[in-house]
C-alpha beads as a LAMMPS data file, in Angstrom:
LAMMPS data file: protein, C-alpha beads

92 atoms
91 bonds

1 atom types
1 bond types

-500.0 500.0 xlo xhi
-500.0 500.0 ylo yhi
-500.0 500.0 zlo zhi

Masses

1 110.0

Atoms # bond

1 1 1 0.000 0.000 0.000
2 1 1 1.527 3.668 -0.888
3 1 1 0.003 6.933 0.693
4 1 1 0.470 9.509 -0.996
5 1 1 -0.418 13.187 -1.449
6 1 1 -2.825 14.822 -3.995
7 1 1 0.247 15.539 -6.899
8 1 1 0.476 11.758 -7.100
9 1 1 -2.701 10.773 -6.904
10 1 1 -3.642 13.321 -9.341
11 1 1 -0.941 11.834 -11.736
12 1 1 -1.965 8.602 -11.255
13 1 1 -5.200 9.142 -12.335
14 1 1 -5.037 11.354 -15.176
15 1 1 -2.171 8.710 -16.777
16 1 1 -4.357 5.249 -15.527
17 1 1 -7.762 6.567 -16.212
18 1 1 -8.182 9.833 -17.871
19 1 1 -9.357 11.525 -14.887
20 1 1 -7.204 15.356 -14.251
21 1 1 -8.382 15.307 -10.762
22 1 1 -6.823 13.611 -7.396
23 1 1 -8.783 10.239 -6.304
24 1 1 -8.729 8.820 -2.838
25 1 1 -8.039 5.722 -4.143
26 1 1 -6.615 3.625 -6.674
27 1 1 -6.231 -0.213 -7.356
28 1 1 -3.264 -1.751 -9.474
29 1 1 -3.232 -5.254 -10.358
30 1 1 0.516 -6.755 -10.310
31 1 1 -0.555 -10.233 -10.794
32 1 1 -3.391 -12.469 -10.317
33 1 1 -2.722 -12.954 -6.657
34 1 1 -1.161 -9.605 -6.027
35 1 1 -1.551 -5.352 -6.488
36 1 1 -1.043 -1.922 -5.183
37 1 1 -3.519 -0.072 -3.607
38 1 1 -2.434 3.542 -3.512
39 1 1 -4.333 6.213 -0.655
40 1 1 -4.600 9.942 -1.024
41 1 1 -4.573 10.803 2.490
42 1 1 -5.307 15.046 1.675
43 1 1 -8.107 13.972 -0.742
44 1 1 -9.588 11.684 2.008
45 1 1 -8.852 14.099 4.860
46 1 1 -11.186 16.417 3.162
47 1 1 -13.665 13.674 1.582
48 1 1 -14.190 11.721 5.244
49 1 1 -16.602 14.583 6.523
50 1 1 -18.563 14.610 3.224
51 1 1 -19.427 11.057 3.663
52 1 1 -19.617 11.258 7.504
53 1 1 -16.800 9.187 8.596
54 1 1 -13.907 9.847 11.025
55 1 1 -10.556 9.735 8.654
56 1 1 -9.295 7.003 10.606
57 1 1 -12.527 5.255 9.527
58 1 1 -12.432 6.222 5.720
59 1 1 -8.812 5.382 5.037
60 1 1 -9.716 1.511 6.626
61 1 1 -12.896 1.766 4.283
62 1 1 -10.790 2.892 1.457
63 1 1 -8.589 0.028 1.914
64 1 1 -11.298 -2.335 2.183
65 1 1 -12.648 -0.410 -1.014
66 1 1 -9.681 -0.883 -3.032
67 1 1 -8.890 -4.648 -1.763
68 1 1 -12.271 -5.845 -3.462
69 1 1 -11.359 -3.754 -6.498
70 1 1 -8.072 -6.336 -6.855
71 1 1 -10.494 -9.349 -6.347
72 1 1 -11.717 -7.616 -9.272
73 1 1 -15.463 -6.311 -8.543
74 1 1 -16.986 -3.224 -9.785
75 1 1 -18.673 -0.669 -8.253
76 1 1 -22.615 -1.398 -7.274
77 1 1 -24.743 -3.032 -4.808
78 1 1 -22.429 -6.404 -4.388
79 1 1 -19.517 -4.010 -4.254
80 1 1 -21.238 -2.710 -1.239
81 1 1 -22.614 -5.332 0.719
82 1 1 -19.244 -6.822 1.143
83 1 1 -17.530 -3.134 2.200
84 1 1 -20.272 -3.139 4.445
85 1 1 -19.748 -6.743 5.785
86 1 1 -16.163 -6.376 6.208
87 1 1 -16.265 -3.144 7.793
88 1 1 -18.311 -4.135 10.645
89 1 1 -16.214 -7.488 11.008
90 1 1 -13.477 -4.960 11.550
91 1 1 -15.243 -2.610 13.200
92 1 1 -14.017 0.260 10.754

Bonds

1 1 1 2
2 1 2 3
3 1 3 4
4 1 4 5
5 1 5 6
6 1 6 7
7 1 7 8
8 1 8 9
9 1 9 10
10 1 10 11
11 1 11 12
12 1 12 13
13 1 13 14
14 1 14 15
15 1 15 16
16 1 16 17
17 1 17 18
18 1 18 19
19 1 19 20
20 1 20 21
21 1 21 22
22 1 22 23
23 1 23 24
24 1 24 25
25 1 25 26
26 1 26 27
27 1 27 28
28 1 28 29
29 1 29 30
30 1 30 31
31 1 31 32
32 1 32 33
33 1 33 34
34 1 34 35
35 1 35 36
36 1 36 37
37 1 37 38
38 1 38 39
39 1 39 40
40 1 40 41
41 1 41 42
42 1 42 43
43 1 43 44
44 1 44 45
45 1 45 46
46 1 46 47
47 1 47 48
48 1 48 49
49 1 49 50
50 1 50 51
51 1 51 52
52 1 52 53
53 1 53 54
54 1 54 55
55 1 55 56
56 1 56 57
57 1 57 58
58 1 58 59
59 1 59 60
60 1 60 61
61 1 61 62
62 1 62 63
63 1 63 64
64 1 64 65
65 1 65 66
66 1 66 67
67 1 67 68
68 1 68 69
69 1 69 70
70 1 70 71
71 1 71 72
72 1 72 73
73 1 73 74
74 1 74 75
75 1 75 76
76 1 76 77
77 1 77 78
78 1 78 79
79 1 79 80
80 1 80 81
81 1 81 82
82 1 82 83
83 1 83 84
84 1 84 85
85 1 85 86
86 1 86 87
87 1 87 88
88 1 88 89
89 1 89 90
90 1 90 91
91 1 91 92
């Protein structure tokens, strides 16, 4: 896992997806078994209030986000329903 600051991010995701803004989080497949998962801590230090979370809280969800993204499932309900399972598992 990388954190990283809003420059990087914001590279990352202009060259990986097209996108000329920062992201909170991006996936990178290595392998079948393996990836990156890189964290923009400024973009979710601002973003945690929006979705009323604690930071601490939306960096573990953004993890937990980004993991399932490398098991290779796209955004939408089932996408959700296991965030949501995990999270309380963890308590995040």
């Amino acid at each position: 896992m990388v954190f990283c600051g809003k420059t990087l991010s914001q590279k990352l995701n202009r060259i990986y997806r097209g996108k000329n803004k920062p992201t909170n989080v991006l996936s990178f497949p290595l392998g079948k078994t393996s990836g990156e998962i890189v964290i923009d801590l400024k973009t979710a230090r601002i973003e945690a209030p929006k979705f009323g979370e604690s930071f601490q809280s939306f960096v573990g969800y953004l993890f937990i986000h980004g993991l399932l993204h490398l098991k290779g499932l796209p955004h939408g309900r089932t996408m959700e329903t296991k965030e949501q399972k995990i999270r309380k598992m963890f308590l995040i």
